[in-house]
N, CA and C atoms of all chains as a GROMACS GRO file, in nm:
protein
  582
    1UNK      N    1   1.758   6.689  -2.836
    1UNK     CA    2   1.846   6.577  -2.868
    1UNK      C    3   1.773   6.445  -2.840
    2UNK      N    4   1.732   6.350  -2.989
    2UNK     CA    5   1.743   6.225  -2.907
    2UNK      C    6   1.784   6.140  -2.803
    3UNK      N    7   1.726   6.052  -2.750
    3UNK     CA    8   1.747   5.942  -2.641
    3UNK      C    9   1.892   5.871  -2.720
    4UNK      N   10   2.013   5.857  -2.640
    4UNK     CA   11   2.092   5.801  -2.660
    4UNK      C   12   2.050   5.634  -2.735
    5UNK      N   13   2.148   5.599  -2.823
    5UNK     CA   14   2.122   5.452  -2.864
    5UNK      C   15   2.207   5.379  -2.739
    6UNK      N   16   2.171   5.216  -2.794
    6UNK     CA   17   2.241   5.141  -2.680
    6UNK      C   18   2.431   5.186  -2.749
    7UNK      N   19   2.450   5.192  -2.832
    7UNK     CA   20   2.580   5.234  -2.895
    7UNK      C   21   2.653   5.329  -2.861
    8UNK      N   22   2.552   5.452  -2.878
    8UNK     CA   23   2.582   5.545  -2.824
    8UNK      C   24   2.626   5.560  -2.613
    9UNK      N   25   2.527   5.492  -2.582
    9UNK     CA   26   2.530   5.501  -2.411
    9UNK      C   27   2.668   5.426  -2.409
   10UNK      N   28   2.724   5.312  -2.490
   10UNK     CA   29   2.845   5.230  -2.472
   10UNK      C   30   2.967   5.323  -2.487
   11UNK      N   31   2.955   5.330  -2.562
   11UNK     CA   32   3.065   5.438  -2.614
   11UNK      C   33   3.087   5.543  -2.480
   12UNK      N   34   2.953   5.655  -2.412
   12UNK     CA   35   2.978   5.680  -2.323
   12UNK      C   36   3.025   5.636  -2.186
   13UNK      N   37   2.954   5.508  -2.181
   13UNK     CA   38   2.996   5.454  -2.014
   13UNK      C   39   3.153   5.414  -2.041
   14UNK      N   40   3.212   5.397  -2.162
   14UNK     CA   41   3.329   5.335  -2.184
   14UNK      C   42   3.427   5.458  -2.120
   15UNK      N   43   3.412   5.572  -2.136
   15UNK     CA   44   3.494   5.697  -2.106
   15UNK      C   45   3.470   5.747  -2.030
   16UNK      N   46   3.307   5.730  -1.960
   16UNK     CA   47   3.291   5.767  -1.780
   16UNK      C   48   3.369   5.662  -1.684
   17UNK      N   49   3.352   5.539  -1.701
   17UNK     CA   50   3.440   5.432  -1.650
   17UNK      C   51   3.588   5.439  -1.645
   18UNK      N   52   3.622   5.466  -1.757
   18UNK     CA   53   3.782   5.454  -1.759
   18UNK      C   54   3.814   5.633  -1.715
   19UNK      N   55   3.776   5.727  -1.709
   19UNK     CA   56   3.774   5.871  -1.645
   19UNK      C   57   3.775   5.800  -1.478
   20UNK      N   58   3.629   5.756  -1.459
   20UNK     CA   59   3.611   5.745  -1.284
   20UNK      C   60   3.750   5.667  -1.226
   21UNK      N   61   3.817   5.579  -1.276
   21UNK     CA   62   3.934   5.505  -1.232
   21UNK      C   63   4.052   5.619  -1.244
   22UNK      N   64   4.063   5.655  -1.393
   22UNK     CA   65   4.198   5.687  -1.411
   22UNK      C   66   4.203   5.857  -1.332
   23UNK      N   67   4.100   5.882  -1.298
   23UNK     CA   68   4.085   6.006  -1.252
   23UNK      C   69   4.122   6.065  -1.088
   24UNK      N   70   4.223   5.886  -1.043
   24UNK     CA   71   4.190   5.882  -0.854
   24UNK      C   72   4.356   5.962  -0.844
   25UNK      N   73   4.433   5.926  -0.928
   25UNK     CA   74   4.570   5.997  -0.849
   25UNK      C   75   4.603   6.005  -0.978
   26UNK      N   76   4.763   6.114  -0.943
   26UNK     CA   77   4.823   6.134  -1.082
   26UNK      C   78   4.764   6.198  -1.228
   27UNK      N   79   4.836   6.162  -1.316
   27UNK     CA   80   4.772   6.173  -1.451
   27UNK      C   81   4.641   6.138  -1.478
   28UNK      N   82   4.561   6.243  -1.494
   28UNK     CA   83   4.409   6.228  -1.525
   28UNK      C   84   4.360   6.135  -1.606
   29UNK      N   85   4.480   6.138  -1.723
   29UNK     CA   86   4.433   6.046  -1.898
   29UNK      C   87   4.497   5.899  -1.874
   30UNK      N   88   4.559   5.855  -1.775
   30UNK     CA   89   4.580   5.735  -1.785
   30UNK      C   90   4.581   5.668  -1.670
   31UNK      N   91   4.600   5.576  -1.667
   31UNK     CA   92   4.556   5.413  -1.516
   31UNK      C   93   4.688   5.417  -1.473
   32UNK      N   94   4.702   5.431  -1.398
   32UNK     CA   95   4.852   5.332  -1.353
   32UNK      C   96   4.781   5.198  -1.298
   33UNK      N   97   4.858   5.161  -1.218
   33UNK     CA   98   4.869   4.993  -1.219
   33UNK      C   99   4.768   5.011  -1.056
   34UNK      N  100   4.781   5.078  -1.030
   34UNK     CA  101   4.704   5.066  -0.837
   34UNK      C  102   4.586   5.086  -0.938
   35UNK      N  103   4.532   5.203  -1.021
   35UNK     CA  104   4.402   5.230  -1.056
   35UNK      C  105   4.360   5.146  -1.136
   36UNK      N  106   4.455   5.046  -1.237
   36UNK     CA  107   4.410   4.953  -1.261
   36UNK      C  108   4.369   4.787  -1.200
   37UNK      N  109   4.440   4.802  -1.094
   37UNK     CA  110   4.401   4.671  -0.984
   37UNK      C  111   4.223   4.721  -0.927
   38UNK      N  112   4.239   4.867  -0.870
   38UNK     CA  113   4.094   4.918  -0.855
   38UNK      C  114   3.995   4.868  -0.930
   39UNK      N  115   4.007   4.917  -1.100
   39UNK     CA  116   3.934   4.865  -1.167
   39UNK      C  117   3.884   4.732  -1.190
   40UNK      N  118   4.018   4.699  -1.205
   40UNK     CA  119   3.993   4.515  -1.194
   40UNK      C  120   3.902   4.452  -1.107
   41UNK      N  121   3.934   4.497  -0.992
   41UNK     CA  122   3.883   4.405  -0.865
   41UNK      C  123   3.731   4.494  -0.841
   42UNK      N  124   3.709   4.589  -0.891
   42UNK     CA  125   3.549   4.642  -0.887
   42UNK      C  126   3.456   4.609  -1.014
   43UNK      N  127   3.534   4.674  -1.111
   43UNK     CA  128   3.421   4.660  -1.254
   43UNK      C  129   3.430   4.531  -1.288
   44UNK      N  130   3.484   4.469  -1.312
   44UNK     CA  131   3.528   4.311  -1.365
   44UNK      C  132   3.590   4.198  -1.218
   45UNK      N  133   3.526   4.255  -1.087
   45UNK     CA  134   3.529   4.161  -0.985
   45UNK      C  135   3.498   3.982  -1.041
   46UNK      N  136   3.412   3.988  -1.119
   46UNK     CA  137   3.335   3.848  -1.151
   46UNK      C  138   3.500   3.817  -1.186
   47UNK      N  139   3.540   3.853  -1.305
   47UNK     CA  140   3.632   3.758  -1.430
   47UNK      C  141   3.766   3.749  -1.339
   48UNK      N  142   3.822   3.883  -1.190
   48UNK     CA  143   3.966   3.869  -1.106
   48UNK      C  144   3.910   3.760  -1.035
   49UNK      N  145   3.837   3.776  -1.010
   49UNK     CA  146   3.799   3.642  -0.873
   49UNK      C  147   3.761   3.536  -0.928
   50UNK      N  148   3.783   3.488  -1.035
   50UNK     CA  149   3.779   3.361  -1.118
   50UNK      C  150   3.946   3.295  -1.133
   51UNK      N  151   4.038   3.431  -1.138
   51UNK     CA  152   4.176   3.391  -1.210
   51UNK      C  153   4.274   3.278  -1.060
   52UNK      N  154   4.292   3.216  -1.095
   52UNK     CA  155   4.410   3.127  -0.998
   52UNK      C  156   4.496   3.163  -1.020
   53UNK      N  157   4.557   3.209  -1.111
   53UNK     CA  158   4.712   3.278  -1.109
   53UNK      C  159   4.726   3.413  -1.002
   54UNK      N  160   4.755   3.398  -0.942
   54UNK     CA  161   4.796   3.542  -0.832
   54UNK      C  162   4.819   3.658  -0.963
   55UNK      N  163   4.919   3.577  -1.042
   55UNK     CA  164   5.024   3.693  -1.116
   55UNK      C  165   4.933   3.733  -1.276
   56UNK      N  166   4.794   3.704  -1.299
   56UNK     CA  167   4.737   3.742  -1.390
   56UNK      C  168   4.734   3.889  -1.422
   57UNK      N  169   4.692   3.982  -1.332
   57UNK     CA  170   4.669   4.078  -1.293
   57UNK      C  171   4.818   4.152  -1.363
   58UNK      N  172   4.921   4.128  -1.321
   58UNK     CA  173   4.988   4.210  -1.381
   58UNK      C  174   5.046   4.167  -1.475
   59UNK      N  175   5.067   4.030  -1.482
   59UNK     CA  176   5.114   3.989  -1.705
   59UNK      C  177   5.008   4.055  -1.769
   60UNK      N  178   4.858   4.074  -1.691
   60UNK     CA  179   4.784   4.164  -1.798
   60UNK      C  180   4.780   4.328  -1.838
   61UNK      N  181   4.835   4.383  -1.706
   61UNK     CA  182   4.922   4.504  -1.680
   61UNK      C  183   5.005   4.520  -1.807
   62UNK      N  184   5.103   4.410  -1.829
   62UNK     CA  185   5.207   4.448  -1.881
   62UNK      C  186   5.200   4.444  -2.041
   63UNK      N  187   5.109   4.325  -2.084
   63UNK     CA  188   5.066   4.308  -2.193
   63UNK      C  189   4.970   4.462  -2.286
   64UNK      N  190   4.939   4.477  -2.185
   64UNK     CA  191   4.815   4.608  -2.219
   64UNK      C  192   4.884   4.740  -2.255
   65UNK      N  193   5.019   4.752  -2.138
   65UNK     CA  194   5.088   4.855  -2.171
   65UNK      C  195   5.194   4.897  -2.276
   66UNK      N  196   5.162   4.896  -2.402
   66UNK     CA  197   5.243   4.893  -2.494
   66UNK      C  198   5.351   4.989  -2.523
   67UNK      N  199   5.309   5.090  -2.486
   67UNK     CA  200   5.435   5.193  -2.471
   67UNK      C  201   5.522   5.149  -2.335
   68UNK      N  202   5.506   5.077  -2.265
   68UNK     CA  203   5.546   5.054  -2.162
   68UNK      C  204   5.640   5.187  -2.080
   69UNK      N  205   5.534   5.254  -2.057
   69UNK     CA  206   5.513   5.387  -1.968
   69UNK      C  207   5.458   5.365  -1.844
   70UNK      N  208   5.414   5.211  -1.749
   70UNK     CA  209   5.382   5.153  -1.668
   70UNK      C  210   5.270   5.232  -1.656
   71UNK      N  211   5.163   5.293  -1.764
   71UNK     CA  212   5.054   5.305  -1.728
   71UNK      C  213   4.971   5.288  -1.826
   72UNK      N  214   4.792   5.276  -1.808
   72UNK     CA  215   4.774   5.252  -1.959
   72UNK      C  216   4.690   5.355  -1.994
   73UNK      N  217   4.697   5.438  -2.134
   73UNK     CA  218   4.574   5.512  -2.217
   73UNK      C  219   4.466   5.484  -2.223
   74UNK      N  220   4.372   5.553  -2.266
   74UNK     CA  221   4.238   5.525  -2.308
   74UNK      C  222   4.239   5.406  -2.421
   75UNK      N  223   4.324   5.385  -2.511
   75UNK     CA  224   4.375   5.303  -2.644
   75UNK      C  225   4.399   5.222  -2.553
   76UNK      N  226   4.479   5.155  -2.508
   76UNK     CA  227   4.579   5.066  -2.434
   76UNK      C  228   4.410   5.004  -2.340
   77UNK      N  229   4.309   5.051  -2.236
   77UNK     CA  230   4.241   5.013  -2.185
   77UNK      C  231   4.149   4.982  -2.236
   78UNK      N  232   4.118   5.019  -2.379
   78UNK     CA  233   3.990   4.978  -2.486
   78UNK      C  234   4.024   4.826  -2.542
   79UNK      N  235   4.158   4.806  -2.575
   79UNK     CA  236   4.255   4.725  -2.577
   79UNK      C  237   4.160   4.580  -2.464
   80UNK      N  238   4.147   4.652  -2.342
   80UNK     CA  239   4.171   4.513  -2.228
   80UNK      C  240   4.005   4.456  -2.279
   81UNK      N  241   3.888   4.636  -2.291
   81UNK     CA  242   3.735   4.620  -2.317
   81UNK      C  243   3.741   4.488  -2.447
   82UNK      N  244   3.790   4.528  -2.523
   82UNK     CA  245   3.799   4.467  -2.632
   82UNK      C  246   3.823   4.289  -2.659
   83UNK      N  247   3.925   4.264  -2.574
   83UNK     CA  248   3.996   4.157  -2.555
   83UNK      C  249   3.882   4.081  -2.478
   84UNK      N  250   3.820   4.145  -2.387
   84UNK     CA  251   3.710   4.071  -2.250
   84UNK      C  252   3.618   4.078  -2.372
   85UNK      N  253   3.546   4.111  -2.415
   85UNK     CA  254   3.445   4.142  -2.531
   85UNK      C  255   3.449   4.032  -2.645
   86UNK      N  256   3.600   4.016  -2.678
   86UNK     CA  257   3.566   3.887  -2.818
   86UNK      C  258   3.592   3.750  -2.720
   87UNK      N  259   3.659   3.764  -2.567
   87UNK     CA  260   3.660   3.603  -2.505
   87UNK      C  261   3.479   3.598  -2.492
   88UNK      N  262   3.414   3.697  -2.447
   88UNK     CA  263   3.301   3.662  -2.445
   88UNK      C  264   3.198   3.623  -2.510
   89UNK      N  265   3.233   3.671  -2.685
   89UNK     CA  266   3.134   3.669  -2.768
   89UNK      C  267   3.178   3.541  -2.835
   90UNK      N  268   3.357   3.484  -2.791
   90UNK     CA  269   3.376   3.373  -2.882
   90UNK      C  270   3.318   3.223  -2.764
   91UNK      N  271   3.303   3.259  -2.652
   91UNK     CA  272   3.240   3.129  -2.612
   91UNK      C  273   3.049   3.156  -2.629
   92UNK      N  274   3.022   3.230  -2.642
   92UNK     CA  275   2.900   3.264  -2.657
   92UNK      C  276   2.859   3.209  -2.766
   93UNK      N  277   2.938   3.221  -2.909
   93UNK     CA  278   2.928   3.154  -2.998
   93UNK      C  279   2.933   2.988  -3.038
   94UNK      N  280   3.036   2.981  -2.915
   94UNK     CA  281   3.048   2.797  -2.944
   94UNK      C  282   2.944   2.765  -2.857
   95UNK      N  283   2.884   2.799  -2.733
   95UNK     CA  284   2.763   2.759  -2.619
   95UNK      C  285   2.650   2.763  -2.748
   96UNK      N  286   2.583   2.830  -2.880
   96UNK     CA  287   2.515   2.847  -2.952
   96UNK      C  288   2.527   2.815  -3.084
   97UNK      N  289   2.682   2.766  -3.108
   97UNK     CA  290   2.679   2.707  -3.274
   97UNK      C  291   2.631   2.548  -3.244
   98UNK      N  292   2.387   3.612  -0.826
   98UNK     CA  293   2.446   3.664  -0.909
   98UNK      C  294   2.400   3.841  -0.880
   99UNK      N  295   2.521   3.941  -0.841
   99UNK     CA  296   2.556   4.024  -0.807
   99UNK      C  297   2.502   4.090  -0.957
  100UNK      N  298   2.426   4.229  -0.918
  100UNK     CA  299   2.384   4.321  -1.008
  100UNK      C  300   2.491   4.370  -1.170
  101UNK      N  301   2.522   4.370  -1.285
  101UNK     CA  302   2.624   4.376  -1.377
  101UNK      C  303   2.702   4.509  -1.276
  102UNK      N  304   2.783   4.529  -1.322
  102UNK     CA  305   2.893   4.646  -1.334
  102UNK      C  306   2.837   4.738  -1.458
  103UNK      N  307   2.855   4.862  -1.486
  103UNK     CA  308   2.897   4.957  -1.575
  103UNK      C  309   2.968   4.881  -1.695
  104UNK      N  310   3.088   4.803  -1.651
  104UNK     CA  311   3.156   4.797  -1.743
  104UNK      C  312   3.113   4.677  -1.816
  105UNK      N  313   3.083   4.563  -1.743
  105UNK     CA  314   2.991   4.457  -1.744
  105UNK      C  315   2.873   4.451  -1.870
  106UNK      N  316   2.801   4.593  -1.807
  106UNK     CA  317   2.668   4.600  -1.919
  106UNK      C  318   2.735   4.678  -2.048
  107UNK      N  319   2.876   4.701  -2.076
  107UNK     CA  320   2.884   4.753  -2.166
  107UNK      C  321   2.939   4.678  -2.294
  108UNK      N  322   3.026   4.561  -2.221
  108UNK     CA  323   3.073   4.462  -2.272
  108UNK      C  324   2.951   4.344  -2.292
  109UNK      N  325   2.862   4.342  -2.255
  109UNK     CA  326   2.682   4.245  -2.279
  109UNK      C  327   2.629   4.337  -2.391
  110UNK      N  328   2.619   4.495  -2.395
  110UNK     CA  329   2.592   4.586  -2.494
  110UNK      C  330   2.651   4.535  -2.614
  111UNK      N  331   2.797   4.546  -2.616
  111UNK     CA  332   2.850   4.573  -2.772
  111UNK      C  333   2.835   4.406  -2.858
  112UNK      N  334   2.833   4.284  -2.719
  112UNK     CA  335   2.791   4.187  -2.832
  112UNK      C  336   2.654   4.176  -2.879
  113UNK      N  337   2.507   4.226  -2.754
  113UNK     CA  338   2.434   4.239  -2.832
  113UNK      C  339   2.432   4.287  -2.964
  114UNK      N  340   2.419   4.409  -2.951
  114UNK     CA  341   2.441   4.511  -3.078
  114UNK      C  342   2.487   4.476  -3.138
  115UNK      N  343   2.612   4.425  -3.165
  115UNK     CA  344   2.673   4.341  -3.318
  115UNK      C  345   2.575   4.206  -3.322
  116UNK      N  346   2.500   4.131  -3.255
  116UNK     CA  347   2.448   4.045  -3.324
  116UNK      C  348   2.340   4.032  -3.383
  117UNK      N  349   2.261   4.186  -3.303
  117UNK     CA  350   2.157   4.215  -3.353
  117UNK      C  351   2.139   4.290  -3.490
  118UNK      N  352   2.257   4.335  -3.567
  118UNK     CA  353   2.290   4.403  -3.684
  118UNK      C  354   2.349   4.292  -3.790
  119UNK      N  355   2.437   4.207  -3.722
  119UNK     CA  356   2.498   4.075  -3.774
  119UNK      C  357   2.394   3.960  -3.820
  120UNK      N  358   2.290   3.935  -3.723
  120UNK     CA  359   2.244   3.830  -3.738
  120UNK      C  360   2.095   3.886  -3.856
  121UNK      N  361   2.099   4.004  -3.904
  121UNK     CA  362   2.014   3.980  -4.024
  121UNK      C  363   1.995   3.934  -4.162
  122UNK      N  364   2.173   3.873  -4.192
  122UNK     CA  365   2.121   3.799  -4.334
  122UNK      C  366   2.272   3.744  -4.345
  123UNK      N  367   2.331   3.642  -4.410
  123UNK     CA  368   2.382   3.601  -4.451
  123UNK      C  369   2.441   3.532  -4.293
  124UNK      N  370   2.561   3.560  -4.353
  124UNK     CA  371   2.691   3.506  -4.201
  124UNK      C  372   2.617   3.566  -4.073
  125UNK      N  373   2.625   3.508  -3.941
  125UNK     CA  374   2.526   3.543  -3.889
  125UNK      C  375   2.683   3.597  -3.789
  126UNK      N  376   2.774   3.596  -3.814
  126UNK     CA  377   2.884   3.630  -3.726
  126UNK      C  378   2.985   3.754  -3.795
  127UNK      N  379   2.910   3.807  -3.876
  127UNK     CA  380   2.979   3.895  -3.957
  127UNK      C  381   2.902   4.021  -4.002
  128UNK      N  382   2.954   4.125  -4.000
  128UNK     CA  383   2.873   4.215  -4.026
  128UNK      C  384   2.855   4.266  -4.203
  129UNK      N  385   2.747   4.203  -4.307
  129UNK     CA  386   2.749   4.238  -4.409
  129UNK      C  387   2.761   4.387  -4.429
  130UNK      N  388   2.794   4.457  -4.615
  130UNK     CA  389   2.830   4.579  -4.585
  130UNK      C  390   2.693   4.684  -4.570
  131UNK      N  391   2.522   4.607  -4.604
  131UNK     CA  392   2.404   4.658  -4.598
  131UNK      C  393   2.390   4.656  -4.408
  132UNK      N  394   2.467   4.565  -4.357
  132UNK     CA  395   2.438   4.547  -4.221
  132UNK      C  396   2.497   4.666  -4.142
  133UNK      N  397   2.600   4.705  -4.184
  133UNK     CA  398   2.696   4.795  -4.183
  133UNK      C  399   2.625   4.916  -4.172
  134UNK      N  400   2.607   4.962  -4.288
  134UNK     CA  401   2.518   5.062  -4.332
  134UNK      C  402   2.398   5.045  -4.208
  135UNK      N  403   2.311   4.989  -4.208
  135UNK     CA  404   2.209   5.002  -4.136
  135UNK      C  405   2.242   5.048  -3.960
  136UNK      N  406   2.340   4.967  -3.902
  136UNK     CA  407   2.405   4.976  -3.837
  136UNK      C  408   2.417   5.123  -3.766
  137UNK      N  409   2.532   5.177  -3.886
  137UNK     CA  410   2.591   5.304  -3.890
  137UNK      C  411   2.451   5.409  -3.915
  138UNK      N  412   2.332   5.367  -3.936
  138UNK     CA  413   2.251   5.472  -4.010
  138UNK      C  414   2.100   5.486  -3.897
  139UNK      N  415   2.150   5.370  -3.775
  139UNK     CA  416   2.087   5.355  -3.684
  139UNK      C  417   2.108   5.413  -3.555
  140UNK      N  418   2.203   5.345  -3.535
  140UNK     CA  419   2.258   5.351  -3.382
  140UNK      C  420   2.365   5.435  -3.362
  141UNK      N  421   2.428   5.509  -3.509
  141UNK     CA  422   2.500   5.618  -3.496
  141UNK      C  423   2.469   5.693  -3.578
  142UNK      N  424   2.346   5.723  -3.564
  142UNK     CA  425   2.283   5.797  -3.700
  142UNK      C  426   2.342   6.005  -3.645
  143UNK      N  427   2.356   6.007  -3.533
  143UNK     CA  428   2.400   6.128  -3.542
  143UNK      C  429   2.535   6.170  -3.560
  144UNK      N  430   2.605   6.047  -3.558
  144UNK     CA  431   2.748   6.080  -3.665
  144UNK      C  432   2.749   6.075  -3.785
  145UNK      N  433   2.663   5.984  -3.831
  145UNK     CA  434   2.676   5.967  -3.988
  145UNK      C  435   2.577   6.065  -4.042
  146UNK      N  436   2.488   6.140  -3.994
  146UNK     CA  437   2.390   6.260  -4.068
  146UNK      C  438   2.502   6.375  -4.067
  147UNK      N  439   2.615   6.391  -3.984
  147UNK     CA  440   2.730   6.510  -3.976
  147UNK      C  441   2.787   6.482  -4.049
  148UNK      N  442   2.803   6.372  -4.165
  148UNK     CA  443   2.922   6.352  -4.261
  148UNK      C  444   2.851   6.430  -4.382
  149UNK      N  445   2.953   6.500  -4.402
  149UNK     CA  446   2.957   6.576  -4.552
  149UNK      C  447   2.959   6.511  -4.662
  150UNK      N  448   3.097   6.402  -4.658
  150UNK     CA  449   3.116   6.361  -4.768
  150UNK      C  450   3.025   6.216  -4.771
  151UNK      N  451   2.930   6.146  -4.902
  151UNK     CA  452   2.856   6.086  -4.886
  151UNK      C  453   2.908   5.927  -4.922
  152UNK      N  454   3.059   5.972  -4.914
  152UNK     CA  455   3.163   5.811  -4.959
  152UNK      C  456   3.232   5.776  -4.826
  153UNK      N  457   3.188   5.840  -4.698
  153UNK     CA  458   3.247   5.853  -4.583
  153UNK      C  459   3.245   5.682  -4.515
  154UNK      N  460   3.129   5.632  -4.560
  154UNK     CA  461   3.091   5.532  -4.480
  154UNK      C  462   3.128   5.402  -4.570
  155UNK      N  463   3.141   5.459  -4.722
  155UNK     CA  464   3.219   5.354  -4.776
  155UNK      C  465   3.370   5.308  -4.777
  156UNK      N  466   3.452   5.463  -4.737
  156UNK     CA  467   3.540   5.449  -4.683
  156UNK      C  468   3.622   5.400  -4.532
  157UNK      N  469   3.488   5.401  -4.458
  157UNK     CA  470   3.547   5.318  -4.317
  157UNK      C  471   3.489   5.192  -4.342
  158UNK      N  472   3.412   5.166  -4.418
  158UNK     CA  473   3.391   5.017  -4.389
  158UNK      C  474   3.508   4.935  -4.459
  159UNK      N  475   3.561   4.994  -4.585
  159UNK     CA  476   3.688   4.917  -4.609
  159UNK      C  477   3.860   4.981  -4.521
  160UNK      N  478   3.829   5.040  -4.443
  160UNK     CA  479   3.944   5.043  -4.373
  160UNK      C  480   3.910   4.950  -4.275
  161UNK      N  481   3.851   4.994  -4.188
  161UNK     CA  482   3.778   4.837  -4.096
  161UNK      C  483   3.783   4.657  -4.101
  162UNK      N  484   3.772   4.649  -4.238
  162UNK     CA  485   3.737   4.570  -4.303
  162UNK      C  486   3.914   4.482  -4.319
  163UNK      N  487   3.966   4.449  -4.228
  163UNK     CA  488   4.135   4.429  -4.224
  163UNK      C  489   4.151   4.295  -4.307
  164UNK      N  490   4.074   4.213  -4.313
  164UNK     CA  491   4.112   4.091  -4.426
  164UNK      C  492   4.023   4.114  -4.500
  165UNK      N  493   3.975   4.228  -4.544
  165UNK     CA  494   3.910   4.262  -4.726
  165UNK      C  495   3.816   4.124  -4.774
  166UNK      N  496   3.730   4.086  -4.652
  166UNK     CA  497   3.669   3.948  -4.678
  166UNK      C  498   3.478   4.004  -4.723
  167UNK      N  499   3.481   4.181  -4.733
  167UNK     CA  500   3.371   4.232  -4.692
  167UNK      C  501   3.272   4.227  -4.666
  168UNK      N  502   3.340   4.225  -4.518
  168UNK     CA  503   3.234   4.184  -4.412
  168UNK      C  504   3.269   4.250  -4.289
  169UNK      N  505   3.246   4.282  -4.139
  169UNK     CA  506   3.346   4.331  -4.080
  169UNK      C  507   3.294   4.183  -3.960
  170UNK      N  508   3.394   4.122  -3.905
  170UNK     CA  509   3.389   4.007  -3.744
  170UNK      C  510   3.402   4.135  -3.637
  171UNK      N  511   3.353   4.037  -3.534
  171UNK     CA  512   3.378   4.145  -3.373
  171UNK      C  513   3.480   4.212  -3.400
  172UNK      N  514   3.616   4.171  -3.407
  172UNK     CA  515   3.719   4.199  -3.379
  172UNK      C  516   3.735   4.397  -3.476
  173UNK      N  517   3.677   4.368  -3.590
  173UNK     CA  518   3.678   4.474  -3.656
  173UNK      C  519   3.574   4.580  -3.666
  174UNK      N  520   3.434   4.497  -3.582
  174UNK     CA  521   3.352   4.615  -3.561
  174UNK      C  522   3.406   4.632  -3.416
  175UNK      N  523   3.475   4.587  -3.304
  175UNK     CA  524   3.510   4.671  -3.221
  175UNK      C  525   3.613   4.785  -3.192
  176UNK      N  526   3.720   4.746  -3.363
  176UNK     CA  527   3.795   4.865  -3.347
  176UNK      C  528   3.711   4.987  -3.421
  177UNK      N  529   3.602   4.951  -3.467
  177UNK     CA  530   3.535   5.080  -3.538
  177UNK      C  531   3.485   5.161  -3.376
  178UNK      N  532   3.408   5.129  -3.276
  178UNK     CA  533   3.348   5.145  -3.170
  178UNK      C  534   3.504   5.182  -3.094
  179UNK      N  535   3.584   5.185  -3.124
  179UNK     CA  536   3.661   5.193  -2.989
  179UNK      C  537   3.787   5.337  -3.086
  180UNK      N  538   3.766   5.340  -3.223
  180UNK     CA  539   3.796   5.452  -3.313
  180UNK      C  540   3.665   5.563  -3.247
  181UNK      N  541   3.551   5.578  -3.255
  181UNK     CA  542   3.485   5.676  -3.214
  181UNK      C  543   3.470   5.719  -3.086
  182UNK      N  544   3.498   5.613  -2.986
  182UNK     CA  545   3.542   5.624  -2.862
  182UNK      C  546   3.645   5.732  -2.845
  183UNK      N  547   3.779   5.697  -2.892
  183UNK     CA  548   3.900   5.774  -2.859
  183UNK      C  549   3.867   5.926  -2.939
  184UNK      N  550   3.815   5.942  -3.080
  184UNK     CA  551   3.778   6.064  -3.095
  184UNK      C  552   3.678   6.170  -2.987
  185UNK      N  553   3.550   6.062  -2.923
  185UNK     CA  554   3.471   6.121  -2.822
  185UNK      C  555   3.602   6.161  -2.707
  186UNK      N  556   3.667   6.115  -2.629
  186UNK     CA  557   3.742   6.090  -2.529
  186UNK      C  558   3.857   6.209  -2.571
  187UNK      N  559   3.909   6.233  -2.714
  187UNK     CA  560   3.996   6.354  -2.726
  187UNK      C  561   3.940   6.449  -2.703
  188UNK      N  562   3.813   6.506  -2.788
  188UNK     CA  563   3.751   6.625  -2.786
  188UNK      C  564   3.695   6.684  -2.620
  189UNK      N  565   3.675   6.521  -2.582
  189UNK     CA  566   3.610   6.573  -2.462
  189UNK      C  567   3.737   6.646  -2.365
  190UNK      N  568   3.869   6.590  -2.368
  190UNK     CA  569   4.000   6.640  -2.330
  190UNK      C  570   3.994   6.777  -2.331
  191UNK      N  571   3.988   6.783  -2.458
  191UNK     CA  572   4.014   6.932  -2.500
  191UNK      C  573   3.981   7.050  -2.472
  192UNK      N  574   3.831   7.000  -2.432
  192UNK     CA  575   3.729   7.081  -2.412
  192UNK      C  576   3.722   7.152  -2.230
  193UNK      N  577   3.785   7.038  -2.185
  193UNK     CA  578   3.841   7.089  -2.043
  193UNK      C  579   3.967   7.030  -2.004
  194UNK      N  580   4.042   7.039  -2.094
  194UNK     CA  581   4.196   7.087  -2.045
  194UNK      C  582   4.239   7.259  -2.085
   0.00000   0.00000   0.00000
């Protein structure tokens, strides 16, 4: 087997990451809200410890959870990747247009 | 400045990678449908050598493709990346549930 692409390795760390969190209590396939504060405050420490709103953390909880099953899917957490991904690429773009 | 995160380098990954596929000809923020192709024939070349049918890739690029402007923006090459994600992430379910 070829050497993974950078695409390919993304795609993987995306489902080892969201496995290593959602995998601490409960339901294996999804975050609840403690495993998602975990996540928050470890993988994306930089962007929580930037927010001044105390209450970011969970309007983003709640926003994310669309079935509102107070926990979120693999869909629902690709959702948050996604969202962090175009704030990043859209100031990236104005720092370079 | 503290070493990236996992999740960090994955979200620095997917904008590389789209700009490095994006930024070869035309719109430099858009993915043309040759960019596409190359793309798909690169960095996921071991999904797209498993497709049978040889209209496979003409058919996701216009589902993808959500304002038919053909071209695909972040926003629509990340639901392509986050579509092969959740297929990786089912099978892998399956496979040990």
């Amino acid at each position: 087997m070829s050497k993974p692409t950078e695409t390919e390795r993304c795609i993987e760390s995306l489902i080892a990451v969201f496995q290593k969190y959602s995998g601490k209590d409960g339901n294996k396939s999804k975050l609840s809200k403690t495993e998602f504060l975990t996540f928050m405050n470890t993988e994306l420490a930089a962007f929580t410890k930037n927010q001044k709103d105390p209450g970011v953390l969970d309007r983003m909880m709640k926003k994310l959870d669309l079935n509102s099953d107070g926990q979120l899917d693999f869909q629902e957490f690709l959702n948050l990747i996604g969202g962090l991904a175009i704030a990043c690429h859209d100031s990236f773009l104005q720092k370079f247009n």
